[in-house]
N, C-alpha and C positions, 0 to 999 in steps of 0.2 A: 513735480508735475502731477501724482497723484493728487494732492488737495487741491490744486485746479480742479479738478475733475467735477470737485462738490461745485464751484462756480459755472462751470458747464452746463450741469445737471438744472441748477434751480433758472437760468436763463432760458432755457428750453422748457422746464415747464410752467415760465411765465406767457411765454412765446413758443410755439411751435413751430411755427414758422421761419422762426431764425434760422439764416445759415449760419455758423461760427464756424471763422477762420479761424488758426491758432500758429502766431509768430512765433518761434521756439526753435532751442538749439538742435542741429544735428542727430543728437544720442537721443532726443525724445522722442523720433518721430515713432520708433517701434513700439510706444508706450500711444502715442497717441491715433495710431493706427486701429487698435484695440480698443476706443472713444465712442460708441456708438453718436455721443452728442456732436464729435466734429466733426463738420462736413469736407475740411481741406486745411492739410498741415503745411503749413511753408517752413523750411530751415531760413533760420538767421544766419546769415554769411559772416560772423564776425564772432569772433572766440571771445573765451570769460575775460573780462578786463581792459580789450580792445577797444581803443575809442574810436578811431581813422574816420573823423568827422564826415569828410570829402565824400567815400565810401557810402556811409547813412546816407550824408541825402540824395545820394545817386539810387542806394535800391529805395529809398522812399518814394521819391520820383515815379518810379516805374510803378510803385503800390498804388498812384493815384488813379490811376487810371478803372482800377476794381473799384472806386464810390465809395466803400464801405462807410456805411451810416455812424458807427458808434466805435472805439478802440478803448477797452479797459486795460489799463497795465499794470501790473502786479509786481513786477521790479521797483522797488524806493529807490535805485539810484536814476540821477539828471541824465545821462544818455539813454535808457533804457524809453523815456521821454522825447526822445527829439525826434524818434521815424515817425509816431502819429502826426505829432506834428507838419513834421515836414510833408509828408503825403496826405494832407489837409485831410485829415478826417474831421467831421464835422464838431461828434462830442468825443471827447475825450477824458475817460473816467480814472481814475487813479489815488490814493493818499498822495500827500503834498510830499512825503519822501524828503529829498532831496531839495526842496525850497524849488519845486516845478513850475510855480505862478506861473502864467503865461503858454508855458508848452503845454499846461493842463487845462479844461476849463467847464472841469466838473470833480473839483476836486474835496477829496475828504477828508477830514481830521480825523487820525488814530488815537482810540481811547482804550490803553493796553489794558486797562482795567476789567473793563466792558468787554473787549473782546482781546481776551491772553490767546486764543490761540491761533497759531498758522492761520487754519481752517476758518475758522471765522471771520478772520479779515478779508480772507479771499470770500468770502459766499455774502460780506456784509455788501460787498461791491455790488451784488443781482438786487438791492434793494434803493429805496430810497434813503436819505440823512437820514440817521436817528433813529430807523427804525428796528425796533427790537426784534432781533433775529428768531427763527421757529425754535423749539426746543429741540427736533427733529429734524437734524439736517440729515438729506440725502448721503449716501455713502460712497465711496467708489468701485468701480467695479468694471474687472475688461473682460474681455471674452477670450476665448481661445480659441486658438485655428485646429480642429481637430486634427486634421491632414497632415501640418504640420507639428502635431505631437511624432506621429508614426516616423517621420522621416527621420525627426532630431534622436527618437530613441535608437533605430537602425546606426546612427550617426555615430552616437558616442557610446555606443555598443550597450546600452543602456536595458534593464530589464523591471520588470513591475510584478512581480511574482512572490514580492515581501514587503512588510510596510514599510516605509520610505523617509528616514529625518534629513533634512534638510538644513544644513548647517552654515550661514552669512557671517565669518569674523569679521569683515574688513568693515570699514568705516570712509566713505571720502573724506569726512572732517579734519581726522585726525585719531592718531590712535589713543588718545584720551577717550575716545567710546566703545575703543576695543576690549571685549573680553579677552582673560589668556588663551592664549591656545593648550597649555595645558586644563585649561577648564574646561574646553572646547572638546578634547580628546578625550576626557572623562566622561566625559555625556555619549561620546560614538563609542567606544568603547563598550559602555554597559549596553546601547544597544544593540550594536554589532551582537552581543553576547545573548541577548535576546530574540537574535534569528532576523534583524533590522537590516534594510542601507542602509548607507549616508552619504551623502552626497552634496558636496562642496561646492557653493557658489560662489563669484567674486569677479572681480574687474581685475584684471594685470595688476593692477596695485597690491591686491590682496594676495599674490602669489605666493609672497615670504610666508603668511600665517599658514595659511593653507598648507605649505609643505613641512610646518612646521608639526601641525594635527597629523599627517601623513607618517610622515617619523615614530610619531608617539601612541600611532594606528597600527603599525606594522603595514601601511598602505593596503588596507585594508576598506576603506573611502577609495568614493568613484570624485576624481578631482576631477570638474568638471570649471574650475576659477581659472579666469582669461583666456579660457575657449570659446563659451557660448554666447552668440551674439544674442543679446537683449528677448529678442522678442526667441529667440531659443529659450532662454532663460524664463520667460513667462508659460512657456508652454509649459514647460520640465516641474515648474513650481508649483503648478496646478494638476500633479499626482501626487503629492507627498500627503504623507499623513500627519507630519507636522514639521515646524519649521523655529527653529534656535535663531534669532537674529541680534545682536547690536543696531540702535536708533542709527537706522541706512533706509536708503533705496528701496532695496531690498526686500527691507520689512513692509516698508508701504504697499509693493506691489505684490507682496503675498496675503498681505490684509484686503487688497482690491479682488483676491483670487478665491477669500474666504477658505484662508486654509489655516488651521489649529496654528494658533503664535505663541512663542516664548519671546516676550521682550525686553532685552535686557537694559538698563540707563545704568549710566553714572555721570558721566559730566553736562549729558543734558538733562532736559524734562520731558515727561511724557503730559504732562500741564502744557507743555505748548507744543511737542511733536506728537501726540500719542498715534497707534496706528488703529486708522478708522473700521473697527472690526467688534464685533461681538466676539470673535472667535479667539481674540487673542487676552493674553494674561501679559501682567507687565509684573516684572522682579526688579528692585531697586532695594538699596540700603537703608536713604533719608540720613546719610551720614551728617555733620555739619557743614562741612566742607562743601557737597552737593545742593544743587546744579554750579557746578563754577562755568560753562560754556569757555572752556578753553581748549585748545587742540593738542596738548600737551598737558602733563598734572602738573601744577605750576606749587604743587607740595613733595613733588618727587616720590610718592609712594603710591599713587594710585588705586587708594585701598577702594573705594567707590566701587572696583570691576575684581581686583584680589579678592578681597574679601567676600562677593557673594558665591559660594559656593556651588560647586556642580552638582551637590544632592539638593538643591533645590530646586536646580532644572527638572533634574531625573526624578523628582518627588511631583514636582507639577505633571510631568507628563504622565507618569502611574496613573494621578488622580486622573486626571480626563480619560483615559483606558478605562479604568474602572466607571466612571459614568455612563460612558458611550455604550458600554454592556447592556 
Protein backbone atom coordinates (compact mmCIF):
# COMPACT_ATOMS: atom_id res chain seq x y z
CA UNK A 1 0.00 0.00 0.00
CA UNK A 2 2.80 2.34 0.73
CA UNK A 3 4.11 2.49 -3.04
CA UNK A 4 0.52 3.18 -3.99
CA UNK A 5 1.15 6.21 -2.29
CA UNK A 6 3.82 7.41 -4.96
CA UNK A 7 0.71 6.77 -7.65
CA UNK A 8 -1.53 8.91 -5.44
CA UNK A 9 0.95 11.64 -5.14
CA UNK A 10 1.88 12.08 -9.00
CA UNK A 11 -2.17 11.95 -10.00
CA UNK A 12 -2.87 14.73 -7.59
CA UNK A 13 -0.14 16.62 -8.84
CA UNK A 14 -1.13 16.23 -12.35
CA UNK A 15 -4.65 17.01 -11.17
CA UNK A 16 -5.72 18.86 -8.15
CA UNK A 17 -8.69 18.63 -8.37
CA UNK A 18 -9.05 14.87 -8.39
CA UNK A 19 -10.99 13.13 -5.78
CA UNK A 20 -9.37 9.63 -5.38
CA UNK A 21 -11.13 6.96 -4.02
CA UNK A 22 -9.05 3.91 -2.93
CA UNK A 23 -10.76 0.21 -3.11
CA UNK A 24 -8.46 -1.73 -0.65
CA UNK A 25 -8.53 -4.42 2.04
CA UNK A 26 -9.76 -3.88 5.50
CA UNK A 27 -6.08 -3.66 7.40
CA UNK A 28 -5.13 -0.78 5.08
CA UNK A 29 -7.57 1.55 5.89
CA UNK A 30 -5.22 2.84 9.04
CA UNK A 31 -2.39 3.31 6.49
CA UNK A 32 -4.69 5.06 4.18
CA UNK A 33 -6.19 7.21 6.66
CA UNK A 34 -2.79 8.85 7.01
CA UNK A 35 -2.91 9.58 2.85
CA UNK A 36 -3.22 13.10 2.69
CA UNK A 37 -3.96 12.42 -1.25
CA UNK A 38 -7.15 10.11 -0.56
CA UNK A 39 -10.14 11.70 -0.37
CA UNK A 40 -12.43 8.34 0.74
CA UNK A 41 -11.25 4.78 1.59
CA UNK A 42 -13.62 2.07 0.93
CA UNK A 43 -12.86 -1.59 2.40
CA UNK A 44 -13.17 -4.52 -0.03
CA UNK A 45 -15.61 -7.05 1.47
CA UNK A 46 -13.80 -10.01 0.19
CA UNK A 47 -10.56 -11.78 1.60
CA UNK A 48 -7.13 -12.62 -0.23
CA UNK A 49 -7.98 -15.37 -2.63
CA UNK A 50 -11.76 -15.04 -2.51
CA UNK A 51 -13.48 -15.05 -5.85
CA UNK A 52 -17.55 -15.28 -4.89
CA UNK A 53 -18.24 -13.78 -8.32
CA UNK A 54 -22.10 -13.29 -7.42
CA UNK A 55 -20.85 -11.02 -4.26
CA UNK A 56 -18.50 -8.55 -6.85
CA UNK A 57 -21.00 -7.80 -8.98
CA UNK A 58 -23.40 -7.12 -6.36
CA UNK A 59 -20.97 -4.51 -4.50
CA UNK A 60 -19.98 -3.34 -7.99
CA UNK A 61 -23.57 -2.48 -8.60
CA UNK A 62 -23.92 -0.43 -5.77
CA UNK A 63 -20.24 1.42 -6.97
CA UNK A 64 -22.21 2.58 -10.02
CA UNK A 65 -23.97 4.79 -8.81
CA UNK A 66 -20.64 7.22 -7.54
CA UNK A 67 -19.90 7.79 -11.72
CA UNK A 68 -16.38 7.56 -11.08
CA UNK A 69 -14.69 8.74 -14.14
CA UNK A 70 -11.46 6.57 -14.43
CA UNK A 71 -10.46 3.05 -12.14
CA UNK A 72 -6.72 2.14 -12.17
CA UNK A 73 -6.05 -1.29 -10.85
CA UNK A 74 -2.93 -2.41 -9.58
CA UNK A 75 -3.60 -6.00 -8.84
CA UNK A 76 -2.37 -8.49 -12.23
CA UNK A 77 -4.79 -10.87 -11.26
CA UNK A 78 -8.46 -11.24 -13.51
CA UNK A 79 -10.84 -10.78 -10.55
CA UNK A 80 -9.10 -7.87 -9.04
CA UNK A 81 -10.49 -6.67 -12.73
CA UNK A 82 -14.07 -7.51 -12.89
CA UNK A 83 -15.62 -4.63 -9.95
CA UNK A 84 -14.46 -1.85 -12.53
CA UNK A 85 -15.96 -3.37 -14.81
CA UNK A 86 -18.82 -4.49 -13.64
CA UNK A 87 -19.61 -0.90 -11.96
CA UNK A 88 -18.99 0.53 -15.57
CA UNK A 89 -16.41 2.76 -14.87
CA UNK A 90 -15.81 4.52 -17.92
CA UNK A 91 -11.73 4.18 -18.29
CA UNK A 92 -10.28 1.57 -16.83
CA UNK A 93 -6.47 1.64 -16.39
CA UNK A 94 -4.34 -1.37 -15.64
CA UNK A 95 -1.33 -3.83 -17.08
CA UNK A 96 -2.81 -6.65 -18.96
CA UNK A 97 -1.93 -8.98 -15.73
CA UNK A 98 -3.87 -11.70 -16.15
CA UNK A 99 -4.89 -11.60 -20.06
CA UNK A 100 -7.82 -8.74 -18.73
CA UNK A 101 -8.70 -7.84 -22.58
CA UNK A 102 -12.01 -6.71 -22.23
CA UNK A 103 -12.48 -5.93 -18.42
CA UNK A 104 -9.60 -3.50 -19.17
CA UNK A 105 -9.75 -0.80 -21.83
CA UNK A 106 -6.72 1.20 -21.25
CA UNK A 107 -4.54 -1.26 -20.80
CA UNK A 108 -0.47 -1.56 -20.46
CA UNK A 109 2.16 -3.78 -21.38
CA UNK A 110 4.91 -4.47 -18.50
CA UNK A 111 8.39 -3.85 -19.46
CA UNK A 112 10.34 -5.49 -16.35
CA UNK A 113 13.24 -4.12 -17.87
CA UNK A 114 12.33 -0.60 -17.95
CA UNK A 115 10.57 -0.55 -14.96
CA UNK A 116 12.05 -3.42 -12.28
CA UNK A 117 10.59 -1.95 -9.67
CA UNK A 118 7.11 -2.27 -7.52
CA UNK A 119 7.17 1.49 -7.40
CA UNK A 120 7.56 2.13 -10.87
CA UNK A 121 4.98 0.23 -12.38
CA UNK A 122 2.69 1.63 -9.95
CA UNK A 123 3.62 5.65 -10.76
CA UNK A 124 4.11 4.51 -14.63
CA UNK A 125 0.24 4.08 -14.43
CA UNK A 126 -0.15 8.38 -13.61
CA UNK A 127 1.42 8.74 -17.13
CA UNK A 128 0.83 8.12 -20.63
CA UNK A 129 2.31 4.76 -22.80
CA UNK A 130 5.77 4.83 -23.05
CA UNK A 131 6.44 7.67 -21.29
CA UNK A 132 9.74 7.82 -19.52
CA UNK A 133 9.12 8.12 -15.98
CA UNK A 134 10.84 11.55 -13.78
CA UNK A 135 14.06 10.51 -12.30
CA UNK A 136 12.40 11.91 -9.05
CA UNK A 137 9.58 10.18 -8.09
CA UNK A 138 7.71 11.46 -5.17
CA UNK A 139 8.18 9.44 -1.95
CA UNK A 140 5.85 8.42 0.62
CA UNK A 141 4.84 9.85 3.52
CA UNK A 142 1.88 9.81 6.42
CA UNK A 143 1.31 11.96 8.92
CA UNK A 144 0.75 11.38 12.40
CA UNK A 145 -2.09 11.84 14.91
CA UNK A 146 -0.25 13.63 17.58
CA UNK A 147 -3.04 12.98 20.15
CA UNK A 148 -2.92 9.93 19.43
CA UNK A 149 0.73 9.41 20.08
CA UNK A 150 -0.11 10.50 23.91
CA UNK A 151 -2.84 8.03 24.46
CA UNK A 152 -0.99 4.88 22.75
CA UNK A 153 2.02 5.76 25.07
CA UNK A 154 -0.29 6.03 28.32
CA UNK A 155 -1.50 2.73 26.64
CA UNK A 156 1.24 0.43 26.53
CA UNK A 157 2.85 1.99 29.54
CA UNK A 158 5.22 3.22 27.10
CA UNK A 159 8.14 6.10 27.86
CA UNK A 160 10.39 8.43 25.40
CA UNK A 161 12.99 9.40 27.99
CA UNK A 162 15.90 7.19 26.00
CA UNK A 163 16.63 6.62 22.37
CA UNK A 164 14.42 4.24 20.95
CA UNK A 165 15.39 1.00 18.43
CA UNK A 166 12.78 -0.45 16.99
CA UNK A 167 13.05 -3.95 16.21
CA UNK A 168 10.26 -5.75 12.88
CA UNK A 169 11.46 -9.73 12.81
CA UNK A 170 8.49 -10.99 11.31
CA UNK A 171 7.97 -11.18 7.52
CA UNK A 172 4.26 -11.90 6.09
CA UNK A 173 6.07 -13.64 3.06
CA UNK A 174 7.44 -16.18 4.78
CA UNK A 175 10.35 -16.71 7.13
CA UNK A 176 12.80 -16.88 4.27
CA UNK A 177 13.21 -12.92 4.82
CA UNK A 178 13.45 -13.37 8.44
CA UNK A 179 16.45 -12.48 10.28
CA UNK A 180 17.47 -14.81 13.38
CA UNK A 181 16.34 -13.86 16.41
CA UNK A 182 19.26 -14.57 17.77
CA UNK A 183 20.76 -11.74 15.53
CA UNK A 184 17.84 -9.86 16.54
CA UNK A 185 18.75 -10.03 20.39
CA UNK A 186 22.38 -9.16 19.64
CA UNK A 187 21.57 -5.85 18.25
CA UNK A 188 18.92 -5.16 21.67
CA UNK A 189 21.23 -6.32 23.68
CA UNK A 190 24.28 -3.96 22.90
CA UNK A 191 21.66 -1.35 22.90
CA UNK A 192 19.90 -2.09 25.78
CA UNK A 193 23.54 -1.77 27.21
CA UNK A 194 23.87 1.52 25.83
CA UNK A 195 21.12 3.07 27.93
CA UNK A 196 18.53 2.28 24.62
CA UNK A 197 14.83 0.78 24.25
CA UNK A 198 13.70 -1.66 22.18
CA UNK A 199 10.79 -2.14 21.15
CA UNK A 200 9.12 -4.88 19.30
CA UNK A 201 6.85 -4.69 16.53
CA UNK A 202 4.84 -7.37 14.70
CA UNK A 203 1.35 -8.74 13.69
CA UNK A 204 0.27 -12.07 15.73
CA UNK A 205 2.11 -13.92 13.35
CA UNK A 206 5.35 -12.62 14.43
CA UNK A 207 4.65 -13.52 18.21
CA UNK A 208 7.00 -16.77 18.19
CA UNK A 209 10.23 -14.53 17.08
CA UNK A 210 9.45 -11.95 19.26
CA UNK A 211 9.34 -13.97 22.20
CA UNK A 212 12.05 -15.57 21.11
CA UNK A 213 14.34 -11.88 21.27
CA UNK A 214 12.58 -11.72 24.75
CA UNK A 215 14.13 -14.88 26.19
CA UNK A 216 17.43 -13.97 24.89
CA UNK A 217 16.72 -10.15 26.34
CA UNK A 218 16.17 -11.35 29.58
CA UNK A 219 12.54 -9.43 28.57
CA UNK A 220 14.15 -6.64 28.79
CA UNK A 221 12.26 -5.34 25.25
CA UNK A 222 8.85 -3.63 25.45
CA UNK A 223 6.96 -6.42 23.37
CA UNK A 224 4.67 -4.46 21.80
CA UNK A 225 4.04 -7.44 18.54
CA UNK A 226 0.19 -8.44 18.20
CA UNK A 227 -1.01 -5.75 20.46
CA UNK A 228 -0.97 -2.65 18.48
CA UNK A 229 -3.33 -1.87 16.00
CA UNK A 230 -1.69 -0.45 12.90
CA UNK A 231 -2.35 2.97 13.03
CA UNK A 232 -0.96 2.61 16.94
CA UNK A 233 1.86 1.11 15.20
CA UNK A 234 2.42 4.14 12.98
CA UNK A 235 2.32 6.57 15.73
CA UNK A 236 4.84 4.40 18.00
CA UNK A 237 7.26 4.22 14.77
CA UNK A 238 7.35 7.76 14.41
CA UNK A 239 9.48 8.22 17.95
CA UNK A 240 12.21 5.80 17.49
CA UNK A 241 15.47 6.86 16.62
CA UNK A 242 15.97 3.85 14.43
CA UNK A 243 14.51 0.98 13.12
CA UNK A 244 16.12 -2.89 12.27
CA UNK A 245 13.47 -4.32 9.77
CA UNK A 246 13.36 -7.53 7.37
CA UNK A 247 11.75 -6.39 3.61
CA UNK A 248 7.91 -6.14 5.47
CA UNK A 249 5.28 -3.68 5.92
CA UNK A 250 6.92 -2.52 8.32
CA UNK A 251 9.77 -1.24 6.84
CA UNK A 252 7.78 0.66 4.18
CA UNK A 253 5.90 2.39 6.68
CA UNK A 254 8.88 3.48 8.76
CA UNK A 255 10.57 4.66 5.57
CA UNK A 256 7.12 6.79 4.88
CA UNK A 257 7.69 8.18 8.73
CA UNK A 258 11.43 9.16 7.73
CA UNK A 259 12.93 7.45 10.48
CA UNK A 260 16.82 6.02 10.29
CA UNK A 261 16.43 2.14 8.45
CA UNK A 262 18.40 -0.85 8.88
CA UNK A 263 17.27 -2.97 5.88
CA UNK A 264 17.78 -6.28 5.94
CA UNK A 265 17.37 -8.76 2.33
CA UNK A 266 17.97 -12.19 1.65
CA UNK A 267 15.56 -13.92 -0.22
CA UNK A 268 14.34 -10.74 -1.80
CA UNK A 269 15.65 -7.60 -3.51
CA UNK A 270 15.79 -4.30 -2.47
CA UNK A 271 16.06 -3.71 -6.81
CA UNK A 272 12.58 -4.32 -6.79
CA UNK A 273 11.29 -3.66 -2.98
CA UNK A 274 13.64 -1.19 -1.75
CA UNK A 275 12.24 1.20 1.01
CA UNK A 276 11.49 4.70 -0.38
CA UNK A 277 13.83 6.63 2.06
CA UNK A 278 16.94 8.65 2.07
CA UNK A 279 17.06 7.68 5.51
CA UNK A 280 17.54 4.09 5.25
CA UNK A 281 20.74 1.72 4.65
CA UNK A 282 20.09 -1.65 3.05
CA UNK A 283 22.62 -4.76 4.29
CA UNK A 284 22.57 -7.84 2.04
CA UNK A 285 25.12 -10.45 1.37
CA UNK A 286 24.75 -10.81 -2.86
CA UNK A 287 25.35 -14.41 -1.90
CA UNK A 288 24.78 -16.71 -5.28
CA UNK A 289 22.09 -18.12 -4.24
CA UNK A 290 20.12 -14.52 -3.67
CA UNK A 291 17.41 -13.07 -4.53
CA UNK A 292 15.81 -16.71 -4.89
CA UNK A 293 12.04 -15.03 -3.87
CA UNK A 294 11.02 -18.18 -2.08
CA UNK A 295 9.15 -18.28 1.29
CA UNK A 296 11.21 -20.93 2.57
CA UNK A 297 15.31 -21.48 1.68
CA UNK A 298 14.54 -24.02 -0.82
CA UNK A 299 18.78 -24.82 0.11
CA UNK A 300 17.97 -25.47 3.69
CA UNK A 301 20.63 -23.25 5.13
CA UNK A 302 19.55 -20.01 4.95
CA UNK A 303 22.80 -18.45 4.90
CA UNK A 304 21.56 -15.15 2.97
CA UNK A 305 19.94 -13.96 6.88
CA UNK A 306 22.80 -16.43 8.96
CA UNK A 307 25.34 -15.28 7.85
CA UNK A 308 24.90 -11.42 7.93
CA UNK A 309 25.87 -10.66 11.08
CA UNK A 310 24.69 -8.39 14.10
CA UNK A 311 27.99 -6.28 14.14
CA UNK A 312 26.96 -5.13 11.03
CA UNK A 313 23.92 -3.77 12.25
CA UNK A 314 25.47 -2.51 15.43
CA UNK A 315 28.33 -1.02 13.22
CA UNK A 316 25.73 0.80 10.80
CA UNK A 317 24.02 2.30 13.47
CA UNK A 318 27.40 3.56 15.48
CA UNK A 319 28.14 5.09 12.05
CA UNK A 320 24.97 7.23 11.77
CA UNK A 321 25.51 8.32 15.78
CA UNK A 322 28.53 9.48 15.00
CA UNK A 323 27.47 11.61 11.84
CA UNK A 324 24.43 12.91 13.30
CA UNK A 325 26.90 14.57 16.09
Amino acid sequence: MMMAQVLFKLLCQQNPRALLYVLAPAWSQALLSRMPEVHKSIVLPFGHGQLQLLKRYQFAKQLRAEKYDRAIVLPNSFKSALIPFWAKIPKRTGFLGEYRFGLLNDIYHLNKKTLPMMVQRFAALAFRKKTLLPANLPTPKLFVDRKNIDITLQKYNLKTDKPILALCPGAEFGPSKCWPATHYATVANQKLSEGWQVWLFGSPKDQKIAEEIQVLTQNRCDNLTGKTQLAEAVDLLSLVSCVVTNDSGLMHIAAALDRFIIALYGSTSPDFTPPLSDQARILKLNLACQPCFKRQCPLKHHHCMKLLLPEKVTDTIASSQAKAR
